[in-house]
N, CA and C atoms as an extended XYZ file, in Angstrom:
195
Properties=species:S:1:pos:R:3:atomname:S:1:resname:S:1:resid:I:1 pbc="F F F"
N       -40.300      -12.420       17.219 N   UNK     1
C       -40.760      -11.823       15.972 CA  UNK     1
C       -39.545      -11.416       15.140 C   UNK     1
N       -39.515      -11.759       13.709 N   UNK     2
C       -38.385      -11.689       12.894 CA  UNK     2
C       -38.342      -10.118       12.099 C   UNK     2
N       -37.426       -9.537       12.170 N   UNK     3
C       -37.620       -7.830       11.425 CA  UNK     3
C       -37.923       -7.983       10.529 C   UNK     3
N       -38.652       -6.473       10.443 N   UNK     4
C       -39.454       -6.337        8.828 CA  UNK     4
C       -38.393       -6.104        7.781 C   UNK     4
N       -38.570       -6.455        6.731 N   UNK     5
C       -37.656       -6.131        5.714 CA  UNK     5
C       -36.592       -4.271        5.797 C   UNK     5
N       -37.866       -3.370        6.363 N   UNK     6
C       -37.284       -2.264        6.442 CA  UNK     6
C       -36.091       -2.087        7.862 C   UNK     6
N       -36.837       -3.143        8.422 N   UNK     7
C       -35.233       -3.044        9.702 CA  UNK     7
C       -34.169       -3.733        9.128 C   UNK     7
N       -34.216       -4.906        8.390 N   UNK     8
C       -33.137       -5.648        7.865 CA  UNK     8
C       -32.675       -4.756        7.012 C   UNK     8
N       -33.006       -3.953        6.375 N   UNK     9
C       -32.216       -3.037        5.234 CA  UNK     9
C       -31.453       -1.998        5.728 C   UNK     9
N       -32.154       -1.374        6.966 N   UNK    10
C       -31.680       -0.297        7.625 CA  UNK    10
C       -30.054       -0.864        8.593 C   UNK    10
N       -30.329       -2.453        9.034 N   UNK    11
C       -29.151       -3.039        9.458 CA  UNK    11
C       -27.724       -3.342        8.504 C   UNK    11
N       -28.346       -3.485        7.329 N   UNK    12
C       -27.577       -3.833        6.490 CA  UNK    12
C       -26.958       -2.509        5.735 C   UNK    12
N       -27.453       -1.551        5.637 N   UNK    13
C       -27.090        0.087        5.501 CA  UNK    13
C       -25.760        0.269        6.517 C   UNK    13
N       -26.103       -0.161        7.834 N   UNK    14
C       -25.452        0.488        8.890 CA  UNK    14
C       -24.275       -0.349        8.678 C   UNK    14
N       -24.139       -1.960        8.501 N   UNK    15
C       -23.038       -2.439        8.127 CA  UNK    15
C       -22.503       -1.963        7.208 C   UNK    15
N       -22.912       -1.918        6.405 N   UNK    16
C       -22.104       -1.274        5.134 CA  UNK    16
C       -21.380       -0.221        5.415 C   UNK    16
N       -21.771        1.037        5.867 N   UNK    17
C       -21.468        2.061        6.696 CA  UNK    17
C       -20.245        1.793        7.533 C   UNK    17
N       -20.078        1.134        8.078 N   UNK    18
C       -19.182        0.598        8.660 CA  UNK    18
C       -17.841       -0.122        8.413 C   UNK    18
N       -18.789       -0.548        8.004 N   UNK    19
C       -17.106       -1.779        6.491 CA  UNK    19
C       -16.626       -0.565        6.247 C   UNK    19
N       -17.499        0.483        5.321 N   UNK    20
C       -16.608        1.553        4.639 CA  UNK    20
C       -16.028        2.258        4.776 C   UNK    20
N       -16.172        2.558        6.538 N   UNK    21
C       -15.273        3.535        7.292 CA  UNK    21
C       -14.244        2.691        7.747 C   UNK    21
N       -14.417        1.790        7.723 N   UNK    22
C       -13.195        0.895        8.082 CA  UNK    22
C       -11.824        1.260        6.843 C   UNK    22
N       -12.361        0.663        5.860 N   UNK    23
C       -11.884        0.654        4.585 CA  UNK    23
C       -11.207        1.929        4.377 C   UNK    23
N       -11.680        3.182        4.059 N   UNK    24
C       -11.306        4.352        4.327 CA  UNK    24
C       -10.154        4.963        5.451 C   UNK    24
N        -9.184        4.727        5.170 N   UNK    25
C        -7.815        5.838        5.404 CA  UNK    25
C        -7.124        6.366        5.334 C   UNK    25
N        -6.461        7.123        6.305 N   UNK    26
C        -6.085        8.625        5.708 CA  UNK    26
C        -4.279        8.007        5.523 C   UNK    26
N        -3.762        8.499        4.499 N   UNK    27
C        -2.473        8.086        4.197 CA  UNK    27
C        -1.577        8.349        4.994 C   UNK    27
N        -0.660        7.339        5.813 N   UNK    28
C        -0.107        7.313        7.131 CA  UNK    28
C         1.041        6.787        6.889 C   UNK    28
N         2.240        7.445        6.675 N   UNK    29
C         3.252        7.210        6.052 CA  UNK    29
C         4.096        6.154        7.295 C   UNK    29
N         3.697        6.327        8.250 N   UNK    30
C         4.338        5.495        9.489 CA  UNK    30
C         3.788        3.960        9.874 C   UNK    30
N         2.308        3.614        8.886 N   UNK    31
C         1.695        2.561        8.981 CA  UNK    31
C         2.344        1.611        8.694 C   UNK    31
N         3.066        1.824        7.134 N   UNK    32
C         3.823        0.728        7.056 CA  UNK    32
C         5.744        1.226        6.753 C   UNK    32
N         6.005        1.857        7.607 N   UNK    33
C         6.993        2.111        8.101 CA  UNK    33
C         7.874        0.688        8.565 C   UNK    33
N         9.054        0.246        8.223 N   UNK    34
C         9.774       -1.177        8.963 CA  UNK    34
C         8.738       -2.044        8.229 C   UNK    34
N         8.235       -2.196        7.082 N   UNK    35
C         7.768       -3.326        6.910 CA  UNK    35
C         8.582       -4.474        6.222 C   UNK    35
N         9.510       -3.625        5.463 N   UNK    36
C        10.221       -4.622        4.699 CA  UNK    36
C        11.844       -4.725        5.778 C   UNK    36
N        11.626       -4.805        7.004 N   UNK    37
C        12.900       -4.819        8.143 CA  UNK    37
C        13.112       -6.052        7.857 C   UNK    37
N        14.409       -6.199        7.913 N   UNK    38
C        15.447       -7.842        7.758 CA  UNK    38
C        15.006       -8.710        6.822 C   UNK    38
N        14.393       -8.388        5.893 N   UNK    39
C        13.363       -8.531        4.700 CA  UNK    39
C        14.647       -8.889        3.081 C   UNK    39
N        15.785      -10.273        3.205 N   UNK    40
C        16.423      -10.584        2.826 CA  UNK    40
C        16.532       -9.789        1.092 C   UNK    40
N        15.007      -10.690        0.520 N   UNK    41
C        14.534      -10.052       -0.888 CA  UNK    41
C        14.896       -8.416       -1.135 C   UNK    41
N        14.082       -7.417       -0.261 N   UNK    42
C        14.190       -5.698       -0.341 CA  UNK    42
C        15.357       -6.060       -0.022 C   UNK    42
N        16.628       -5.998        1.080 N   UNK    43
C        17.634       -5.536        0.786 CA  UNK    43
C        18.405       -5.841       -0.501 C   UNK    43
N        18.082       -6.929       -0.867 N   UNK    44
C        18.757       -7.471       -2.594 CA  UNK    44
C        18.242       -6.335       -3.620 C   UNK    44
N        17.014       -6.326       -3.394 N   UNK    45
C        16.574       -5.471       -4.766 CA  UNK    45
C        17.562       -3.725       -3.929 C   UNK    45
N        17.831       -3.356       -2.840 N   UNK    46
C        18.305       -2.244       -2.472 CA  UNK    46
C        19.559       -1.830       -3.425 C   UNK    46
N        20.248       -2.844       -2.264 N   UNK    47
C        21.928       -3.507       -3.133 CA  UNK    47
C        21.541       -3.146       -4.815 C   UNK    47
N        21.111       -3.703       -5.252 N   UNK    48
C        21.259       -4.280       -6.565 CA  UNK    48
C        20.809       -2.978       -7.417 C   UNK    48
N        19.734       -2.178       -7.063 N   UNK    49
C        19.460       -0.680       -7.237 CA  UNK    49
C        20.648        0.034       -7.360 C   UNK    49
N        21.128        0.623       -5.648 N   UNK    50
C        22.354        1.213       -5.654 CA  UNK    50
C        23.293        0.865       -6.776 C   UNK    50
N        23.663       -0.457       -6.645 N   UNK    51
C        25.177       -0.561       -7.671 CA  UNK    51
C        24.273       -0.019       -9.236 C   UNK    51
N        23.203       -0.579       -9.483 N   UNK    52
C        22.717       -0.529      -10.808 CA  UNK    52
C        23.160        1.551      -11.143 C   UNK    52
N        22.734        2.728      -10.144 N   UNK    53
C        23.027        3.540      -10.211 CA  UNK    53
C        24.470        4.324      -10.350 C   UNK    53
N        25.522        3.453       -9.467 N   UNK    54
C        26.900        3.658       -9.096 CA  UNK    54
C        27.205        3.736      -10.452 C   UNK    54
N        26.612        2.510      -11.095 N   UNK    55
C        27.619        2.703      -12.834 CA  UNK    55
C        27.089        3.182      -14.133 C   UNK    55
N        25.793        4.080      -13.405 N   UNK    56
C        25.312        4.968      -14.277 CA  UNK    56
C        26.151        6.204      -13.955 C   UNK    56
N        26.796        6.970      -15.759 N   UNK    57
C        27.194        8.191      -15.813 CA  UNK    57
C        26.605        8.666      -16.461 C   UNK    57
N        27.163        9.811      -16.637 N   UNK    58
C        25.801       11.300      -17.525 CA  UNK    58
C        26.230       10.994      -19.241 C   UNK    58
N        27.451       10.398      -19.286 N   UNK    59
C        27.703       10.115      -20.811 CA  UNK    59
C        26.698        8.840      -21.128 C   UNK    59
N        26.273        7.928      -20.338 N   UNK    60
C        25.739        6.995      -20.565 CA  UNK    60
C        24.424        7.207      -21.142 C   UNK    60
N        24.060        8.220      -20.467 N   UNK    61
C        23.008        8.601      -20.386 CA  UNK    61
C        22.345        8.840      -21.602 C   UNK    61
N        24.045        9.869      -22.341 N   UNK    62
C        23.437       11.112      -22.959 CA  UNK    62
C        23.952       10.097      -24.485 C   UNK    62
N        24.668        8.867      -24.550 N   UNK    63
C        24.656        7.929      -25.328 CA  UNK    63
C        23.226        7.091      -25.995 C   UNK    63
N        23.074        6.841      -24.953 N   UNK    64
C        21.878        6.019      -25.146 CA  UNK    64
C        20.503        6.687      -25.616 C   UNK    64
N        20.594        8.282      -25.564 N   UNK    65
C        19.183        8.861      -25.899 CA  UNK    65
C        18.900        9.260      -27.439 C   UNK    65
């Protein structure tokens, strides 16, 4: 015997329910911790950050505003 519409809805509730707790988490700063490890690209954009800062000065700064 095939479920009544009200069990199929009540199944499909409970999935949902489920997906959404899945979906739902709590911000875990260690999750993606090492993700960008030996990660050629991030260290370039690192590098390339740093120096971009090294040859920022406060006159530059206070030039440009």
């Amino acid at each position: 015997m095939s479920p009544t519409l009200e069990q199929r809805v009540e199944m499909l509730e409970q999935k949902v329910a489920e997906l959404n707790a899945n979906l739902i988490r709590k911000k875990d700063p260690f999750r993606t911790f090492g993700i960008f490890r030996d990660d050629p690209d991030f260290e370039q954009a690192v590098r390339l950050g740093r120096e971009y800062r090294q040859q920022q000065t406060y006159e530059k700064e206070i030039a440009g505003s």
